[in-house]
N, C-alpha and C positions, 0 to 999 in steps of 0.2 A: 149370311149367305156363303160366306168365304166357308165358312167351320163344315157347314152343309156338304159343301161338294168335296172339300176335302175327307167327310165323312163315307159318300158315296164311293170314292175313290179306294178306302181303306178297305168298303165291303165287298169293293171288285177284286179287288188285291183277294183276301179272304174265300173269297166264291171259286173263282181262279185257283188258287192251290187248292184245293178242297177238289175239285175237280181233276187235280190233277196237269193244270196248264200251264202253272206256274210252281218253282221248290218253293219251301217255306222260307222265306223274307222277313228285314227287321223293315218295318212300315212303322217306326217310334214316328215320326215327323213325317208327314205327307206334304209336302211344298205347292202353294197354289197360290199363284200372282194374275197381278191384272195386266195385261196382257201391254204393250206401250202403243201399239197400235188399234183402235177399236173394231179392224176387220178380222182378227184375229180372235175374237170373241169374248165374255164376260170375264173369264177366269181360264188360265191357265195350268198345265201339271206338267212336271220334265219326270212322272213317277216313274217310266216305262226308260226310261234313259240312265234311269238310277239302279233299276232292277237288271238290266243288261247283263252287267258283268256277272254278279249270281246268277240268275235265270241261265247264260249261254246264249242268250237268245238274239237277232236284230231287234231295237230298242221298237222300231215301228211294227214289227209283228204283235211286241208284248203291248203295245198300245190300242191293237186290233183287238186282241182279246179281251183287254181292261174294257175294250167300248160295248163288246157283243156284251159283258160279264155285268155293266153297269144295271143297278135297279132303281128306277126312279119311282118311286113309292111317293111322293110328295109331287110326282107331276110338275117339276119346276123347270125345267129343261127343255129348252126350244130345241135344239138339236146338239150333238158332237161332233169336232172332226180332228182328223191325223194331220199336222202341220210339219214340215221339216224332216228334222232327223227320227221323231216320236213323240213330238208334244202334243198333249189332249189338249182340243180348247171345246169349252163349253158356252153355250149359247142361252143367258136366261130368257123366259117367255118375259113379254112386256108387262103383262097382268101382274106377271109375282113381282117384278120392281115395285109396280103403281101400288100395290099391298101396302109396301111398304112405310107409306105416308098414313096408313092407319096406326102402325105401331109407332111412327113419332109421336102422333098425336097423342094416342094411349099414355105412352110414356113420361113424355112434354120434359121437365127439364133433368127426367132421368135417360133421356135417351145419348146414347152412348157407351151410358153405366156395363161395364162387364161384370164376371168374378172370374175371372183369370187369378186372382191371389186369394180369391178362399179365406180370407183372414187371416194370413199370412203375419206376422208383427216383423215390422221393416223400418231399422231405421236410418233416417240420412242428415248425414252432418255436411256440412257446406259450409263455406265462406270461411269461418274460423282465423279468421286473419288477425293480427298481433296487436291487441292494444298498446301503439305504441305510435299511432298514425291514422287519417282519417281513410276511408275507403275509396281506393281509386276506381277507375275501369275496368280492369282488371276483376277486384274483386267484384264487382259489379254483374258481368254474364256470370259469374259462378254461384252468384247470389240468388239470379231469374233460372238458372241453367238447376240449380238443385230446388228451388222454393215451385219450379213447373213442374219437375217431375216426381216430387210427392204430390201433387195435384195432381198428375197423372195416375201414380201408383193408389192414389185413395179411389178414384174414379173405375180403377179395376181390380178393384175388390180387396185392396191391401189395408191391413191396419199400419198408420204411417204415423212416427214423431218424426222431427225436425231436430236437430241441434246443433247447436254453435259450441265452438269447444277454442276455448281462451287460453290462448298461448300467455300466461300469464308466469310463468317460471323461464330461470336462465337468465345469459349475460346479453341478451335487448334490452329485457326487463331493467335490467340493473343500470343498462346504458340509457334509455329513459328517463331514468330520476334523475341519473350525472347529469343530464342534457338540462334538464329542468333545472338542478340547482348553478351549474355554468350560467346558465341567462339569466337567473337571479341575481346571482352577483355583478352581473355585466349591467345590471339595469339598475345594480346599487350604487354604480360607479367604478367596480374593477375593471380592466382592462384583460378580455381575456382571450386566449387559444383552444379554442375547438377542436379536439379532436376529430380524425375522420368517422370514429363509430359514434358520433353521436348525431341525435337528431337536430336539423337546424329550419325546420319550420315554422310558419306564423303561430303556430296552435303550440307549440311550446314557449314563445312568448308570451302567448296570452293566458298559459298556465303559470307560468312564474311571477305574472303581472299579476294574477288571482291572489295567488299565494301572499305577497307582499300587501296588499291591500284588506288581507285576511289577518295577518299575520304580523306586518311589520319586517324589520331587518334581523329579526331574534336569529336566523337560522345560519344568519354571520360568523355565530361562534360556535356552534352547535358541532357533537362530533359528525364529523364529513360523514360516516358511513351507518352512521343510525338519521340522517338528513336525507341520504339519496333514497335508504330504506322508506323515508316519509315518503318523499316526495315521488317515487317508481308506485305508490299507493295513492295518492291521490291522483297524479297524471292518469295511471290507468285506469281509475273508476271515471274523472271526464271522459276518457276519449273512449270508454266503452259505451256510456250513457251517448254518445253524440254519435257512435256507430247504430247501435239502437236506433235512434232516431232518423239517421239517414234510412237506416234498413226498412222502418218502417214506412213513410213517406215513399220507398219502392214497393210498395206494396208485400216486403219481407217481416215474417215473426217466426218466432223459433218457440217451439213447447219445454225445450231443456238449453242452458247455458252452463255447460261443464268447465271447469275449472283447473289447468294444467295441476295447480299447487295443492290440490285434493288427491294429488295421486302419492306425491311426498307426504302432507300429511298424517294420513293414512298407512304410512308404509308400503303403498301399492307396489313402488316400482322395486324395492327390496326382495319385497314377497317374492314375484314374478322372477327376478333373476336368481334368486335363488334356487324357486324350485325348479328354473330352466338348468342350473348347475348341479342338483340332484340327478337329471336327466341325462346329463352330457353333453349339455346344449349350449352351455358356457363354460366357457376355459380363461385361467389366465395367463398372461405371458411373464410375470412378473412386476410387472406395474399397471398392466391397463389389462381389463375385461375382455372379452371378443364372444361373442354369437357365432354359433358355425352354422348359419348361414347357407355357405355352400351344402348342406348334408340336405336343404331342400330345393335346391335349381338354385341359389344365385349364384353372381359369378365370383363373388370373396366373401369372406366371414368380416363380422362389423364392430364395431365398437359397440358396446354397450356403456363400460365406463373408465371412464380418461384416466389418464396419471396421475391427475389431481383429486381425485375421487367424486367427482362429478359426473352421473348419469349422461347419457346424451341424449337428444330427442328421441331417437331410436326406441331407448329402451321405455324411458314415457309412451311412447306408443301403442308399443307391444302392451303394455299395463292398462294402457287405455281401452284397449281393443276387446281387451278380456275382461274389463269392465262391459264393456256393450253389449256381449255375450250373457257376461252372469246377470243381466238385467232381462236377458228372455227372449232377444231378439234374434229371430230365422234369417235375417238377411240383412247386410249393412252395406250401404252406398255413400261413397267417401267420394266428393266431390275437389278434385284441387287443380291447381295448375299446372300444363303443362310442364314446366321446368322440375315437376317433379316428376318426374317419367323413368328415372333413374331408380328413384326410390320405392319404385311398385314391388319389385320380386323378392327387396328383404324383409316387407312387412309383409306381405303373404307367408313367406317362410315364418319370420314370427307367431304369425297366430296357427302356423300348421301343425311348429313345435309345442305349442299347447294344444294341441290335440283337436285344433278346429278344420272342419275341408275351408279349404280356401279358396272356394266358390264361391260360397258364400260371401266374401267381402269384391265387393263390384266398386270398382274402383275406375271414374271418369274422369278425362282429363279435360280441361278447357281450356282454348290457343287464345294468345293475345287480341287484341281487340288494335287495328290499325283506327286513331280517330281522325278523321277530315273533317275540312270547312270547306263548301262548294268546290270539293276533292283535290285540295290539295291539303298535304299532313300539317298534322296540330302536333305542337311541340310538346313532348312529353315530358319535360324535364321537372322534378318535384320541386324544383328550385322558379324555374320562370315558364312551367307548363303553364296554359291559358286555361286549360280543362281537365286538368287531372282527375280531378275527386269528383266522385258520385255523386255527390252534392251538387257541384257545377253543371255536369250536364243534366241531372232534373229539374235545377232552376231555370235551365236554357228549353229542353225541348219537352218535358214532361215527364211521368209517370208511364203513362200508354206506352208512347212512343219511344221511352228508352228500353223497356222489358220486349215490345214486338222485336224491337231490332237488336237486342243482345241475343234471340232467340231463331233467325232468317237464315243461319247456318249452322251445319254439326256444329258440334261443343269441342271435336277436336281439328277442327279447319280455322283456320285465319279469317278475324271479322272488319271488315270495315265498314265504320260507323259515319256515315258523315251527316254532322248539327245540322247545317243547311235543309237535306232533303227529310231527316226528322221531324223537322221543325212545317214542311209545303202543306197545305192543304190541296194537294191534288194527288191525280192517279201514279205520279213517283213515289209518292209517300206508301210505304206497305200496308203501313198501318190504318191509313186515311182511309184507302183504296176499300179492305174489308169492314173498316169502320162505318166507310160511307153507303156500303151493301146494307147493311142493318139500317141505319138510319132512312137511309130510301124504299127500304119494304114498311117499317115503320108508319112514314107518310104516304104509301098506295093505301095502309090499312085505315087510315085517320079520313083519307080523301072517299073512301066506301062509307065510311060510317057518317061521314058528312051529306053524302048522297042519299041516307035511307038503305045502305043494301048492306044487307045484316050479314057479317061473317061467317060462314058455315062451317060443318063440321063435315067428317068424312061421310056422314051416312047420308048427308043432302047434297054431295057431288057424281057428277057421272064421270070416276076415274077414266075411263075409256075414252075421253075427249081428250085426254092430254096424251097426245102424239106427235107434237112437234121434236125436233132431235135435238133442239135445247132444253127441252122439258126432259125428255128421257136422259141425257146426261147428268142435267141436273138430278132427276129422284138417284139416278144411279151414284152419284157422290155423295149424296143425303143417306143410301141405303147402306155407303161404306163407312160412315163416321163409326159407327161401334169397330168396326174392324182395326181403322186408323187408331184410334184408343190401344186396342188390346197388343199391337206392333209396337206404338211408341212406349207401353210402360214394360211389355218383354227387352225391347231394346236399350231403355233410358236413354231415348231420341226425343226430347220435346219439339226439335225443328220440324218432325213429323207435323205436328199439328199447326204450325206459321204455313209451310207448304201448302195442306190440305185446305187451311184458310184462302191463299191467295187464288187457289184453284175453283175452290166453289163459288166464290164472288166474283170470280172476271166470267165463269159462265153467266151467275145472275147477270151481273150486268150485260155483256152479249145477248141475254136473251133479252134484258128490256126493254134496251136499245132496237129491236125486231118486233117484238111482239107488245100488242096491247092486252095489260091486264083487266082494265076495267072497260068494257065493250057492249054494245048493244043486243049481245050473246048472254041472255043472261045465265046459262048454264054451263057456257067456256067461262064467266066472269068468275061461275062460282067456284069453278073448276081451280083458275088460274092464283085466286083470292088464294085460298086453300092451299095450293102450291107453296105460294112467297110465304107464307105465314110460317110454315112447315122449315122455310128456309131460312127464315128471322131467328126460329128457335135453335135450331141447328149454329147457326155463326156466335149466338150470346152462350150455350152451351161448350161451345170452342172457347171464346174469348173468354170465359168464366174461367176454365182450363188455365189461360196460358197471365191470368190474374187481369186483364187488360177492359176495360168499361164496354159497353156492348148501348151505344148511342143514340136517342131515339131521335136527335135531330144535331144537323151542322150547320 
């Protein structure tokens, strides 16, 4: 409906200078929202307020003419009117909403489905977090935050991989094994000093207790740096298998698992900085490397490699990046965490100076995650945090309910998460709340069929019966879910669709709590049957989206 009137709008535009009413205008993007107030009408346009300054014109004159200029040829249009400074607001007729509930049905678990991306090939890497530690919170929304919105991007028309990209090169790595062979010996009986860069978790105990029980004390005498080399090799295939398995148990899988030390092997990152220094794109200062950087917006030129002759991430990235390119892909979405916020405009410059737009790399940030216990803060310390790891709170409050609630806010707003109201079965819980929508249309449809009254289809209802102004909000939120779709995978907003969730099921339920669906009316019954069912499909459609169960009883 949305694409409709923005179409009609572009033809007035069009008709309008053609006539002579209006100069020729860029009309790329015609803007058309739902208005926040429903007197205000279906759909709104600020087009006449944008045309202003070209036209010369008052923004409300040029709104006059766009309305005289309007052609409704689909008849879909209750009326127009001139709001404010010059906003059109459009009026749909009731009939062409109530339509609408035919094209669910038609549809059924395609409805929503766009082609906004054409088959587009798009890829998005998320999470990627450092074998070298289990996943916390943290990585956690960035995990639902990128694995919702390739489920978004597939659902509108995009060809979509996943991948995880394994920080497995460099000095974590190396500090890894140190970590793992320090607690070996400490558990053989040395007495020993931990460094600060090393790791001092359970999970490296329980690797070095592995090891020993595998192994024995042989690595006592073994040389130290072909040992830490062992041992940064086997820590990290644990702890990537045991990320794997948290991921998945979140309802996360990745189609590609790239590997930092593929880029070294290979000569990737040599390549690349090379022929960035045929370019002029790297200099040296005498002992370390630098990117100029600046030559594309940033604010200083970067290191690429040290004093020591060691790469930085930097330049791994840049090699990385131009790996994801020479593999075919129109568009890539790098999913990380805010604190890297810093880091956006030199890898942009990066892949500019290889010759890519830098549009193309969509790059979201995702804010911390505050977590509570019946709201007051959970300690986050990796040392005596109660909750740290993703692990912890899927054993506490679930699957559902940890993906809905890493999802109830943008990806770059501050979340807070509290166990408690995750964990309620009641209307606090977000996820209950829509979860409990579907399961209670579920059982109107169990309690009809239990009664003898056979579920209809559209062609056996008299749409014209549903005229309550819960009903008509309701089709009118049901007739925007393709819309909601095609905003949240242009925006890479998955909270779009938590939002639109908690919106369409507090009307259901307001309306059920009013209205009887099964009644002595048998052609409002069929009417009404028809309605929820329409609504069932729609909320398991959503919750499919956003990875989360769609419940047919609590």
């Amino acid at each position: 409906m949305k694409n409709k009137i923005a179409l009609l709008i572009e033809n007035a535009v069009k008709t309008s200078v053609k006539k002579g009413l209006l100069p020729e205008a860029d009309i790329s993007r015609v803007e058309v929202e739902v208005p926040a107030n429903p007197a205000h009408g279906d759909y709104a346009t600020n087009i006449a307020l944008m045309l202003a300054s070209s036209a010369k014109q008052n923004p409300r004159k040029i709104a006059q003419t766009l309305q005289a200029n309007l052609k409704d040829k689909e008849n879909i249009i209750e009326k127009t009117q001139i709001a404010g400074p010059g906003f059109i607001n459009f009026f749909i007729k009731d009939d062409v909403w109530r339509k609408t509930l035919q094209n669910i049905e038609e549809q059924k678990d395609n409805y929503g489905r766009v082609n906004t991306g054409g088959g587009k090939k798009v890829q998005v890497e998320f999470v990627s977090a450092n074998p070298t530690g289990p996943l916390h919170i943290g990585h956690a929304r960035g995990a639902v935050v990128g694995d919702v919105i390739t489920n978004l991007l597939k659902t509108a028309g995009y060809n979509v991989s996943k991948e995880y990209y394994i920080n497995d090169a460099g000095n974590q790595m190396n500090n890894l094994g140190k970590s793992v062979l320090l607690r070996y010996r400490e558990i053989l009986g040395e007495k020993i000093e931990f460094p600060e860069n090393c790791y001092l978790g359970d999970y490296i105990k329980e690797i070095a207790e592995n090891i020993i029980k595998k192994e024995g004390n042989k690595y006592l005498t073994t040389n130290q740096e072909e040992t830490i080399r062992s041992f940064t090799g086997i820590a990290g295939r644990i702890i990537l298998a045991e990320i794997k398995i948290d991921l998945r148990d979140f309802g996360v899988t990745f189609d590609e698992y790239f590997s930092e030390n593929e880029l070294y092997k290979d000569e990737s990152v040599n390549k690349i900085l090379e022929g960035l220094k045929k370019k002029g794109f790297v200099y040296s200062d005498g002992e370390t490397l630098w990117f100029k950087s600046t030559g594309f917006g940033d604010e200083k030129d970067r290191v690429v490699v040290r004093k020591s002759g060691e790469p930085t991430y930097f330049a791994a990235d840049i090699a990385y990046h131009q790996n994801k390119f020479s593999r075919g892909f129109e568009m890539l979405v790098d999913i990380w965490g805010a604190d890297h916020h810093g880091y956006m405009p030199r890898l942009w410059a990066g892949i500019s100076a290889l010759g890519h737009d830098k549009n193309k790399l969509k790059i979201i940030l995702v804010q911390l995650v505050n977590l509570l216990r019946g709201g007051e803060p959970v300690a986050m310390s990796t040392r005596s945090g109660e909750f740290v790891t993703l692990r912890k709170v899927l054993d506490e409050v679930g699957k559902d309910a940890a993906r809905y609630n890493f999802l109830m806010r943008r990806s770059d707003s501050h979340l807070d998460f509290d166990l408690e109201v995750a964990k309620k079965q009641s209307t606090e819980n977000p996820v209950y709340y829509v979860q409990y929508a579907h399961a209670r249309i579920c059982s109107i449809l169990k309690m009809a069929e239990e009664r003898g009254i056979a579920l209809p289809d559209y062609t056996h209802i008299k749409p014209g019966i549903l005229g309550e102004p819960e009903e008509m909000n309701m089709i009118k939120m049901m007739a925007r879910f393709p819309e909601i779709i095609e905003g949240a995978a242009r925006t890479l907003e998955p909270h779009r669709i938590t939002f639109y969730l908690n919106e369409l099921a507090g009307i259901f339920h307001s309306y059920y709590n009013k209205n009887k669906v099964i009644s002595d009316n048998d052609a409002l019954t069929a009417a009404r049957l028809f309605l929820v069912k329409m609504v069932r499909l729609i909320l398991q459609n959503a919750l499919n989206i956003l990875g989360v169960k769609a419940p047919e009883k609590m």
